[in-house]
C-alpha positions, 0 to 999 in steps of 0.5 A: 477482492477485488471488487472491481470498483474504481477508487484512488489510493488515498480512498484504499483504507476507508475502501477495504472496511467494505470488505471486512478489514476493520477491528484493532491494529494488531488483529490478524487478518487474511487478505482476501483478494482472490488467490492470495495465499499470504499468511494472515496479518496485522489488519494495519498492513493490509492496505500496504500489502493490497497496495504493494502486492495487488494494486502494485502502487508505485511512487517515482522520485521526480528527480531521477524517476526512480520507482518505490513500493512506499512513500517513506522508501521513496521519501527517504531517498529524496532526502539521501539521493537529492537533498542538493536538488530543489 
């Protein structure tokens, strides 16, 4: 990958089976992004692997605009950080 085609994350699952990941959740697979050199996988993480490593998506908390790899990481934080705030 990558492909050079424009797609959001919440297309990125159904986006890589383009590209060969699919098959059971726990079947090893490598990334195939160009240059990547992760050791193979669970087919489940590599979306979030794609998405943290390559695409490097980024959730800010719209409270302090603090950045997170990942929604539940950012999630977890409204809940402790800002459960005060509405």
């Amino acid at each position: 990958m990558p492909c050079s085609a424009y797609i959001s994350v919440l297309d990125l699952s159904k986006h890589v089976r383009i590209h060969g990941v699919k098959g059971p959740g726990d079947l090893a697979i490598q990334c195939a992004w160009d240059g990547c050199t992760k050791a193979p996988m669970k087919r489940e993480s590599v979306v979030r692997h794609i998405e943290e490593v390559h695409v490097q998506v980024k959730y800010l908390c719209s409270h302090c605009w603090a950045s997170f790899s990942r929604k539940h990481t950012l999630n977890s934080h409204v809940l402790k950080a800002h459960s005060h705030a509405s």
